[in-house]
C-alpha positions as CSV (number, residue, x, y, z in Angstrom):
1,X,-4.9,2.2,30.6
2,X,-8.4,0.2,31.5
3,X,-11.5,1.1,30.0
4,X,-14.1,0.0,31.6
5,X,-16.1,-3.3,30.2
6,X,-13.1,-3.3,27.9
7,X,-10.0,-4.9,30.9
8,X,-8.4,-6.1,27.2
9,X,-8.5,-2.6,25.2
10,X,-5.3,-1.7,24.2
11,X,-6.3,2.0,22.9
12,X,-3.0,3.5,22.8
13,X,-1.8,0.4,20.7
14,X,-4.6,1.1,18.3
15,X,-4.2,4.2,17.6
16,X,-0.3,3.5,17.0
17,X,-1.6,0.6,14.5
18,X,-4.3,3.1,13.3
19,X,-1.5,6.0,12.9
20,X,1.1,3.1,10.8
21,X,-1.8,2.0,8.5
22,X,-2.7,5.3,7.7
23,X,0.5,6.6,6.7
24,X,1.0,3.0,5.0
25,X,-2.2,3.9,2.8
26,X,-0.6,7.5,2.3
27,X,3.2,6.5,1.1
28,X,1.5,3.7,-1.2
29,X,-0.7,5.9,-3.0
30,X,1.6,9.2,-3.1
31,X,4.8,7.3,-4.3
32,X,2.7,4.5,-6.1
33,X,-0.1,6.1,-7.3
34,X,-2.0,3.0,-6.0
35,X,-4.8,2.3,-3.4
36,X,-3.2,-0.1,-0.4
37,X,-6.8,-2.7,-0.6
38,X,-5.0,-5.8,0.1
39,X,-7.5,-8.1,-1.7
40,X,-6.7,-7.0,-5.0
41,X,-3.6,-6.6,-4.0
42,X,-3.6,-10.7,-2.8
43,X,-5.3,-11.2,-5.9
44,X,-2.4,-9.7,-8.1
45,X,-0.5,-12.2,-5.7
46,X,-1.9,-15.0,-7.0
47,X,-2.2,-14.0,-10.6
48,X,-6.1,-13.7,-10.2
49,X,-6.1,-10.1,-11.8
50,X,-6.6,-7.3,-9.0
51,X,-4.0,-4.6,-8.5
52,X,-2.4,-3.0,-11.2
53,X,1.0,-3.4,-9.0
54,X,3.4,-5.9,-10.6
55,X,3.1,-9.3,-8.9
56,X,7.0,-9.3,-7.3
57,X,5.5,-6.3,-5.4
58,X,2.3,-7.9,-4.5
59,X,4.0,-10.7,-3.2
60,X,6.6,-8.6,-1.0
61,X,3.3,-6.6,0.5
62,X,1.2,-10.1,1.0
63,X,4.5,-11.7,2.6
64,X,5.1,-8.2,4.9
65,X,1.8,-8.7,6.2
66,X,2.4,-11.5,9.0
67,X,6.1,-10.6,9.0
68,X,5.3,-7.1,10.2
69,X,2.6,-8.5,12.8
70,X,5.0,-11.2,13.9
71,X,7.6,-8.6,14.7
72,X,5.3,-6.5,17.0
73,X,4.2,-9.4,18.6
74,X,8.0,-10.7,19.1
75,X,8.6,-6.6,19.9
76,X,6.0,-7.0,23.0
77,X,6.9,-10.2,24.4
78,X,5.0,-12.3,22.9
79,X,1.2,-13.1,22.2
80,X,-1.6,-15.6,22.5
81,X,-3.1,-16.0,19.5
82,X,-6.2,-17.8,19.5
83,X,-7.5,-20.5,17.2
84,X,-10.9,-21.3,16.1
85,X,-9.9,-24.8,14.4
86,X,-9.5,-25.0,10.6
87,X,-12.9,-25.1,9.2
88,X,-14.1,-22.3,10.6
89,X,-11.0,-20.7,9.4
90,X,-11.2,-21.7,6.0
91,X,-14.9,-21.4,5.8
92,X,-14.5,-17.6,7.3
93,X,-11.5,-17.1,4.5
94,X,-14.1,-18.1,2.1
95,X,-17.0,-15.9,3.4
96,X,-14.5,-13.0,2.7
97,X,-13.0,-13.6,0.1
98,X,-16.6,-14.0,-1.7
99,X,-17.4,-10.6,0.3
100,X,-14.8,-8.8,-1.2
101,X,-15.0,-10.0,-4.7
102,X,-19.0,-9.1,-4.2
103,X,-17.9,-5.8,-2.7
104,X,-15.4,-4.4,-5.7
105,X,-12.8,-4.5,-1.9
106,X,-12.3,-5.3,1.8
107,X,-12.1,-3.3,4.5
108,X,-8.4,-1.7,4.0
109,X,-9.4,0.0,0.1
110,X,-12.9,0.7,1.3
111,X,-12.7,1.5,4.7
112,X,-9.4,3.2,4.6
113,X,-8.7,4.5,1.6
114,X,-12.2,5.2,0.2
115,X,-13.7,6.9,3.1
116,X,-10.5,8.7,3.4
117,X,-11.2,10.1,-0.4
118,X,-14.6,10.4,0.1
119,X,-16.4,7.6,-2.1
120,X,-20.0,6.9,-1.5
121,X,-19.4,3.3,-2.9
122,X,-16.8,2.7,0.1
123,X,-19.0,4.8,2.4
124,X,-21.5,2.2,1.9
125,X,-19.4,-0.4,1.8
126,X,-18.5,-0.1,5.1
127,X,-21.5,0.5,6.8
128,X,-22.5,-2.4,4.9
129,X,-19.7,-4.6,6.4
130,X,-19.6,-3.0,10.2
131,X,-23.5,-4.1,9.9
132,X,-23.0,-7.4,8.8
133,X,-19.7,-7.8,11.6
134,X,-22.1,-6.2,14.4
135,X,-24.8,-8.6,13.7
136,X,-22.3,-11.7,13.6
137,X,-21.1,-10.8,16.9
138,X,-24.5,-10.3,18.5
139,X,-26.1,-13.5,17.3
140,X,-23.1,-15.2,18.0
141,X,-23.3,-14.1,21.6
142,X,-27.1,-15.2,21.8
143,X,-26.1,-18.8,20.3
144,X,-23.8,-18.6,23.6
145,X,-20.3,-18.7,21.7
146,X,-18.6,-16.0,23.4
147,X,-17.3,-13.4,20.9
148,X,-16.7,-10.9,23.2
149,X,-16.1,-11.5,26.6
């Protein structure tokens, strides 16, 4: 399916993703009793604090991350994953790892399960950071590096 101005949407792949995180966030807090935001879930990981999870646990869900992303990309064949260089990439881990220590969460305990239980904090939280990721985009577009093409 092409949508147009989008040639590289993959809709029916998102809402697949969309469907598995959701019921990803569900299992983990119905059979754990625990919210699935993966930075204080990564922080438990690295014995920052964070999650009230026990750390083998945070580990196994930090190490499933790229191993289940890896497995859908070796399941379709195969991607091209683009990279911006490393210091962009660690100066972006940075930025969001500050933004989510700043936000009490990141996008998966705010703008999953949050909205999904109804708290104003996430509410705002992610309008806050869909703002902030719009405006990146756009004045990255107007300095001529080509976010989206």
């Amino acid at each position: 399916m092409t949508i147009p101005g989008f040639p590289d949407a993959a809709p029916v792949d998102g809402l697949i993703g969309g469907a598995l995180i959701g019921v990803a966030a569900a299992i983990m807090l119905l059979a754990l009793g625990r919210i699935a935001g993966v930075s204080g879930i990564a922080a438990k990981a690295a014995g920052l604090g964070g999650s009230g999870m026990d750390r083998i646990g945070a580990w196994a869900f930090v190490i499933g991350l790229p191993l289940g992303a890896l497995a859908v990309m070796l399941a379709k064949g195969g991607l091209e994953p683009g990279f911006a260089g490393p210091v962009p990439l660690i100066a972006a881990g940075l930025l969001v790892g500050f933004g989510t220590r700043l936000g009490s969460g990141c996008t998966s305990g705010h703008g999953v399960c949050g909205i999904s239980r109804l708290s104003g904090r996430s509410i705002v939280a992610t309008i806050t950071f869909m703002a902030a990721g719009i405006a990146t985009v756009a004045a990255m577009n107007a300095l001529g590096w080509e976010v989206l093409r």
